[in-house]
Structure formats: C-alpha cells, structure tokens
C-alpha positions in Angstrom: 12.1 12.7 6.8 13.1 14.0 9.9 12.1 17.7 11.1 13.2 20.6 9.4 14.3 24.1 11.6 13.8 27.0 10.3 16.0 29.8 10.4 14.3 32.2 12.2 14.3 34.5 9.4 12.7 31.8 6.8 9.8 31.0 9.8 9.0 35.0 10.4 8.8 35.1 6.2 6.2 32.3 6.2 4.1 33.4 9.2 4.2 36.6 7.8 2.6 35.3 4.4 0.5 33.3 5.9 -0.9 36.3 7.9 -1.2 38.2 4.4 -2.8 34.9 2.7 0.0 34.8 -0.1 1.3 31.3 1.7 -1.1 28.8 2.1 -1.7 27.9 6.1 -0.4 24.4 5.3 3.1 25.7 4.1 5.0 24.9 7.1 4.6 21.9 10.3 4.6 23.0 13.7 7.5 20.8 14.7 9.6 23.2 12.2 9.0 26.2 14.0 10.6 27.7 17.7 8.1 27.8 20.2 6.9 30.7 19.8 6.4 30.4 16.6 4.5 27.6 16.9 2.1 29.3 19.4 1.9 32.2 16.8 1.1 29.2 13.8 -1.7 27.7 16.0 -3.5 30.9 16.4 -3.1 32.2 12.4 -4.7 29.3 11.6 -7.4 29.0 14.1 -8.3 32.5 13.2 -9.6 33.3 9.3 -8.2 36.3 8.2 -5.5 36.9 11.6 -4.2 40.3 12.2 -1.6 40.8 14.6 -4.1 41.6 17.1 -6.1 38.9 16.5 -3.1 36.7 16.9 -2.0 38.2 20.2 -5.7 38.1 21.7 -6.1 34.4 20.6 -2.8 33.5 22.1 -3.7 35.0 25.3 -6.7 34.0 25.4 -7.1 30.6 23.9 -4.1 29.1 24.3 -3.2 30.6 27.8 0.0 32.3 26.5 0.4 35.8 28.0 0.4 38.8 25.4 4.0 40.1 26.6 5.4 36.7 25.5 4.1 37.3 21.7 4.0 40.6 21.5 7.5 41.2 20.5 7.8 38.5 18.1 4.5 40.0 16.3 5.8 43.5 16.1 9.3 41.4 14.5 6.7 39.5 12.1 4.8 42.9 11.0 8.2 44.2 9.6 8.8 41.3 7.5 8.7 41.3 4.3 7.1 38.5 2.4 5.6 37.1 -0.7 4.5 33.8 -2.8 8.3 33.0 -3.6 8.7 32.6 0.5 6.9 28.9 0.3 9.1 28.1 -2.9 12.0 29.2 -1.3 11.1 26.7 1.8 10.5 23.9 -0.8 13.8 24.4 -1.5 15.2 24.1 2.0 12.9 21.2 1.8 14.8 19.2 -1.0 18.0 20.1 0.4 17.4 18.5 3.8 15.4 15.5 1.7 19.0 15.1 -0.1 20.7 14.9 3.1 18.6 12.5 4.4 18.9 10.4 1.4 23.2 10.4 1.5 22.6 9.1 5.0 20.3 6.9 4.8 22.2 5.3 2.1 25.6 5.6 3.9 23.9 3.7 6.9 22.8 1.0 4.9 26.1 0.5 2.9 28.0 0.4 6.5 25.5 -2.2 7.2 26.1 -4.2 3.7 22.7 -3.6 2.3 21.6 -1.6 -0.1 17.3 -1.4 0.0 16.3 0.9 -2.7 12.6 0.8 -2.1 12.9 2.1 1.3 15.1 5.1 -0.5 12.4 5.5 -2.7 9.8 5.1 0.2 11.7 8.1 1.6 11.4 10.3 -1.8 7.6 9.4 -2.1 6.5 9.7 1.5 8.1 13.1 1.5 6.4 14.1 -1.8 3.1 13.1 -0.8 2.7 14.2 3.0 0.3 16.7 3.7 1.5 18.8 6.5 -2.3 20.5 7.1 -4.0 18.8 10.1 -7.9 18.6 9.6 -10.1 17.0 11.5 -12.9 14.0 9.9 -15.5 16.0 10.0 -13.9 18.9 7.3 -12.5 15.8 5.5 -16.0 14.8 4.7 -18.2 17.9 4.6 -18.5 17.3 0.5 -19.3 13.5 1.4 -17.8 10.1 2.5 -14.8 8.5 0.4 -16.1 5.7 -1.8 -15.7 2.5 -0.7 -12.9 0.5 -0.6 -12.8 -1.1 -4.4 -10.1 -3.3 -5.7 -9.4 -4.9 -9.0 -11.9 -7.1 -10.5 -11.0 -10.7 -11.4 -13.9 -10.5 -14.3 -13.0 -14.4 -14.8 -14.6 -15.1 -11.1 -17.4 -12.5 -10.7 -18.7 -14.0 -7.8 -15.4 -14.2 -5.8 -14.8 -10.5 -7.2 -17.7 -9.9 -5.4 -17.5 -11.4 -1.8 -13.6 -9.9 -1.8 -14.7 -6.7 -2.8 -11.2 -7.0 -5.6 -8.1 -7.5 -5.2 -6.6 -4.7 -3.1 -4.5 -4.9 -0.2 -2.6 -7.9 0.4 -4.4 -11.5 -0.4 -2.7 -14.4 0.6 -3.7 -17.6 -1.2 -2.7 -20.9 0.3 -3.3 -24.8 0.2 -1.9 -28.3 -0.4 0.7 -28.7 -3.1 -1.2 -29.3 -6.2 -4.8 -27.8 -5.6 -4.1 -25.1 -8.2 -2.7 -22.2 -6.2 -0.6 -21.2 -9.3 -3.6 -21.9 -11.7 -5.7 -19.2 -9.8 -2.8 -16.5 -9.0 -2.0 -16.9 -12.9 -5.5 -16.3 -14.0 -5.9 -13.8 -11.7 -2.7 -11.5 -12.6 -4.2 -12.4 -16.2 -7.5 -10.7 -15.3 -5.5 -7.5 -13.7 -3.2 -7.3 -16.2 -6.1 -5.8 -18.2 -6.4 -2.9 -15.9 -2.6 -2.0 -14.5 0.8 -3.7 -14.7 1.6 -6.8 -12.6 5.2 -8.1 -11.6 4.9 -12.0 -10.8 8.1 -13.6 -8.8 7.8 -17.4 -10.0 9.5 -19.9 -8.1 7.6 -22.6 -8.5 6.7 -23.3 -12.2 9.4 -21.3 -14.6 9.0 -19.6 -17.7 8.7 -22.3 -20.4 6.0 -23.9 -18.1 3.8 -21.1 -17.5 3.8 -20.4 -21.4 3.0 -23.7 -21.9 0.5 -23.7 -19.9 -1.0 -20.2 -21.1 -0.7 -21.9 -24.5 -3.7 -23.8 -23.5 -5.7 -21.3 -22.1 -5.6 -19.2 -25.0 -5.8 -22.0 -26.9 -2.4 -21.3 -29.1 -3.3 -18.0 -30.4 -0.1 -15.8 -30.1 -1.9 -13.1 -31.0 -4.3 -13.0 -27.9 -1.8 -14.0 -25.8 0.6 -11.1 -26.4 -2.2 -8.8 -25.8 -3.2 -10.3 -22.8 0.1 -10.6 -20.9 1.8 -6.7 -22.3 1.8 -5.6 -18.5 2.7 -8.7 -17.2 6.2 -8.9 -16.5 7.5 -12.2 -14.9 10.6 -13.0 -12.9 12.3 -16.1 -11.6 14.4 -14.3 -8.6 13.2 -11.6 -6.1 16.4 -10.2 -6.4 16.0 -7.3 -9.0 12.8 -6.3 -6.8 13.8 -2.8 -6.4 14.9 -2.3 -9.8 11.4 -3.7 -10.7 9.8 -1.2 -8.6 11.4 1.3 -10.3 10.1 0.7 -13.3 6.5 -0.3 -12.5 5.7 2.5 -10.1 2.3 1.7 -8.3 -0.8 1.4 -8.8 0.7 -2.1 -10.0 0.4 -5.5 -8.7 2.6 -7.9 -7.0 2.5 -12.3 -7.6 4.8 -14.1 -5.1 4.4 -18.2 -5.7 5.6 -18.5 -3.4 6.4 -17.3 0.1 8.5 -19.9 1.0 10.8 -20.1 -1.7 11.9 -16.6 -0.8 15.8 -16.3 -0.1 16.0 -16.1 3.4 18.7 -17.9 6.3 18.0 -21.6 6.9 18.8 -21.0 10.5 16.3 -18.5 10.9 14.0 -19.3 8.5 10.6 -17.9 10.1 11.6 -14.8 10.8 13.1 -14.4 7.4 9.9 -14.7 5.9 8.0 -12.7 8.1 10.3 -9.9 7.3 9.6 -10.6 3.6 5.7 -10.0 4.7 6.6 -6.7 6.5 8.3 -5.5 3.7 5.8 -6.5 1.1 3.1 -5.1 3.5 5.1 -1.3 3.2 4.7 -2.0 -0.6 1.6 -2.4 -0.1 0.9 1.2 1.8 2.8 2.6 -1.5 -0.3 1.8 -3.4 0.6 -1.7 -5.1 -2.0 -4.9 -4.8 -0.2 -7.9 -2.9 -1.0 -11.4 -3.9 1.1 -14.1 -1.8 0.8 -17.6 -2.8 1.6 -19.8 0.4 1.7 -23.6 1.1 -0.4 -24.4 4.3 1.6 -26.4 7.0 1.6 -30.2 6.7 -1.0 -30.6 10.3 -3.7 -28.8 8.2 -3.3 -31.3 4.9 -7.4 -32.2 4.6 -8.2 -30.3 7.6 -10.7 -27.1 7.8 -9.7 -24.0 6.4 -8.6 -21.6 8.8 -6.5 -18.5 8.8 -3.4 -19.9 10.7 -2.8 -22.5 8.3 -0.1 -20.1 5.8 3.5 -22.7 6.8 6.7 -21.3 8.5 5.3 -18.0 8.5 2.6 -16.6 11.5 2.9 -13.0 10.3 0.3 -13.6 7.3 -2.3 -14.2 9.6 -1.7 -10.5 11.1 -0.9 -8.5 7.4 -2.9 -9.7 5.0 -6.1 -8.1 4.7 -8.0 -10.7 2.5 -7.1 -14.7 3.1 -8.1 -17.4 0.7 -7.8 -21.0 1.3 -8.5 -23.8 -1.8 -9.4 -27.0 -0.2 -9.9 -30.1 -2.3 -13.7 -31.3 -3.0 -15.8 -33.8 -5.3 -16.7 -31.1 -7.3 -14.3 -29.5 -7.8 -11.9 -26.9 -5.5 -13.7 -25.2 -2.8 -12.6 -21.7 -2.0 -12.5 -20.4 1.5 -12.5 -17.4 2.3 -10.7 -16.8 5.7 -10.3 -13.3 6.6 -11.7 -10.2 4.4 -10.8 -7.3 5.9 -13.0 -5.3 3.7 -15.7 -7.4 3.8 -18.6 -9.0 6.0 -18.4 -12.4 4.0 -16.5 -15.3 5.3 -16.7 -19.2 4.6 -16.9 -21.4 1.6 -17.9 -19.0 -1.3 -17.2 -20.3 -4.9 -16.2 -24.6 -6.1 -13.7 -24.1 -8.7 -13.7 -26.2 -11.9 -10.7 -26.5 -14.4 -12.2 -24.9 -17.6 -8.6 -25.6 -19.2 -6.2 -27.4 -17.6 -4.9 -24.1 -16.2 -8.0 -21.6 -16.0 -11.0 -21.9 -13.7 -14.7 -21.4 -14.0 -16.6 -20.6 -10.8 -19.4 -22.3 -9.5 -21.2 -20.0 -6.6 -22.3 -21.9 -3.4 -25.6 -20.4 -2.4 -25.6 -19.8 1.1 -29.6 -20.2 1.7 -31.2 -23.1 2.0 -29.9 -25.0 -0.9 -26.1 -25.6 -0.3 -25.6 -27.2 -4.4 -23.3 -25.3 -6.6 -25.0 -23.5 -9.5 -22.7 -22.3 -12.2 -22.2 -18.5 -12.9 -23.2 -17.1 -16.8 
C-alpha cells in the first residue's frame, strides 16, 4: 500500500497523542507525515515521556534542526486537542486509502486481462499485518532469541524430518520419471495433513489413481482413510488456485506434481515456469509450506545429484530453500539432499524402501565409518 498523507490536522492530532501517551508511538509512519512532522515524530519517540521542550531541544540538538524551525509547529501541536479515538480515526483513513488501492489495483489488472486474486489478497494481508514501529535487533531480542526455524514433521521419515529440519519453506523434489517422486510427495502431504490443511495440484496421476493407490496404503480401510486425508484437498488444474487460497488461508501447505505440467506458453516455456516459482515463492512469504515436484533434465538421467538438475526451469535452484533429489540404488532409492537452507546437512541422507507399493520406509545412511543402511524403529 502506498503512502498515506495526512492532513495536517489528522498528523498534529496524532503527534499530539502521542506526546500525551494516549496514541501508541507506532500509530503513524514517517513517510506519512510533512517534514516537519517527521522531524517532530523522530524526536517524541527518541525521547520517553517528550514535552514540547524536550522535543524542541532534541530537534536542535540531535538532529541539527534549528529551534525557530519547530517551534511554531510545537506551539500549533500544544493546542490540539487529542485523544485514543485519534488512532481509530486514522485506521479509518487507513481502510479508506487500502480500498482505493484495491479498485486500482484491480482496474489495472482487468485493463491488462488478468485477474490475480492472491496478489489482491497479498495487498489486504500485507497491509493488516505491517508493523510500522522500527526497532532495532537488539530490543527485538532483549526477552531472548526466536526459536529456531521448525517445519512440519514427516513422522513417516523421522530421520529425513530431521536433517531438513520439516517441511517449511519451499522444497523442491526432483528425479527420473518413475523413482517415486509422487509416492514420497503423497506420503508426505499424508503426514502434514495431520497437522494443517494441504492443497495438492495433480497432474501427473489423477484422482481414481491416487485413491487407488491410497487404497493400499491403508490397506482398504475407508474408515482410516477418511480420517487421514479430511484436510487434504486435491485438484487436477491450477486454475482455481486463488479461489483455493481463499479458502485454505495459511499456515497450509502446497503439492505441485508437477512443475512442468503447469499451463504456461509453449513459446516461452522457461520463463513461464519460473514465473510460476516466483509466484509460489510470494505464497510462500504468506506463511504456506511449498512442496514442488520436478523432473530433472534428461543430461542428469543416472548422473550425481546436484542442485541444477530441476528441467526447463533454472529459478528452482535460486528459491527453494530445501532441495531433495531421489536417485535410483540397489537398495532401494537414495535420497539426496541438495540444498537445505536451514540446515548444515547435505549429501545422501536416507535409502528409501517401498513398504507398500506407494509408502516408504526409511533406511538412515550413517555417515561415520560404516556407510550400510540400518533401518529406523
């Protein structure tokens, strides 16, 4: 949302509350104000409990302003009246300029023949969570650090779990055709799915087939399989995505299988994809858990696993913060990590072994000075 200007009655109202403590410090960005009323915001809140004097000293003094240049502007703000409606009331100017915004970010798009409803709703959420106080790191963290970053736990895989740190961010799976790409992002939205809900975009195996296939996982109990798969919701066309988002507001996760059977021009089909990455990557920064299934290009077919592997699209490498790579092995399917953004560990970490035909068990590699898998309990 771009800048709003205060009237200058509206900014001598809030500075003046501010300087009575009845509007919180926070109530009002700098790029809002005049310039004067910007120099006269930096001093209240440098200053704990400002008086006019205070203001005008600090300004001088401080910020090298001279006292004749505030001194009329403070005599203006000692007359005004103010109290704790005065930040309502500005919430109000702030809704009515978010509208505005809204009506013409939406006429721009419909002159352009699009119509992109989760940057809309980007617009709506951005605005309702931005924080227009300015602290530094240190005050952030005088009660302690953050936690660490934590995603969601695959509880099926502990180990992989564990080297990933969960599934946060965006992953991006890829291999050959026929490694079992779809096997491990099914078990893996089956695993989240316990925890929050998880949209999956299948363009690879349809409806009837994953069923099927579930069918044997759970081996043919309805029952189990309705409650594992209530916040699963599955799709065979991108096209309702912003509908979808609508709907299952983050924290959620989201299953693309895959990449490259996104709609996209033939002509330009690299950098159609890659704007399909940006725009799941923004999803991303709204709090949802990306997981991208990708084929790897036909020069890396029984090759080493590397991070630039993901076909047609180069922009994978760059956004996704944890990279996973199945290659095929005698025992099994060996999983490579190849970038983990979150975490030290890189390299083979886990040989997968079909425990149904469409769920895997995890064998951990021990890196030490046994290489051989030993199974996980």
């Amino acid at each position: 949302m771009k800048p709003l200007k205060l009237s200058s009655d509206l900014e001598m109202a809030i500075l003046s509350g501010m300087m009575k403590g009845v509007v919180p410090k926070d109530a009002v960005r700098a790029d809002e104000l005049s310039k004067i009323g910007r120099i006269v915001l930096a001093s209240i809140v440098a200053l704990d409990k400002p008086t006019a004097a205070d203001v005008a000293l600090h300004a001088s003094e401080v910020l090298g302003v001279s006292k004749d240049a505030v001194s009329g502007y403070l005599l203006a703000l000692a007359q005004t009246t103010a109290g704790v409606e005065t930040a309502d009331i500005l919430n109000k100017v702030r809704d009515k300029q978010l509208l505005i915004d809204l009506v013409n970010e939406a006429g721009s798009q419909l002159t352009k023949g699009t119509m992109d409803l989760s940057l809309l709703s980007g617009l709506i959420q951005s605005e309702g969570k931005a924080s227009h106080a300015l602290s530094s790191v240190a005050e952030r963290v005088k009660d302690g650090l953050p936690p660490k970053p934590t995603g969601y736990p695959i509880n099926s895989l502990p180990y992989l779990t564990r080297t990933s740190g969960g599934v946060m961010g965006l992953w991006a799976l890829g291999g050959e055709p026929g490694v079992g790409k779809s096997t491990l992002a099914w078990q893996i939205a089956l695993d989240v799915g316990q925890l929050v809900p998880v949209l999956v975009y299948d363009f690879e195996n349809g409806f009837a087939v994953m069923m099927d296939h579930t069918r044997d996982i759970f081996k043919d109990n309805l029952p189990r399989i309705r409650e594992w798969t209530k916040q699963i919701y599955m799709r065979d066309s991108i096209r309702s995505l912003d509908s979808d988002l609508a709907r299952v507001p983050a924290p959620a996760m989201i299953v693309v299988d895959s990449i490259q059977k996104l709609p996209g021009s033939v002509e330009h089909r690299r950098s159609s994809l890659d704007r399909w990455v940006h725009r799941l990557e923004y999803l991303k920064k709204r709090g949802y858990a990306i997981l991208l299934v990708s084929e790897i290009g036909r020069a890396s077919y029984g090759g080493d696993a590397y991070i630039g592997a993901y076909k047609e699209t180069g922009e994978i490498e760059y956004s996704a913060d944890f990279g996973l790579q199945l290659l095929e092995s005698s025992g099994g399917v060996e999983a490579n990590i190849v970038k983990n953004r979150h975490r030290p560990f890189r390299g083979p970490v886990a040989i997968l072994q079909r425990k149904q035909a469409w769920r895997f068990k995890e064998l951990a590699i021990e890196r030490s000075d046994s290489m051989e898998p030993q199974e996980i309990n």
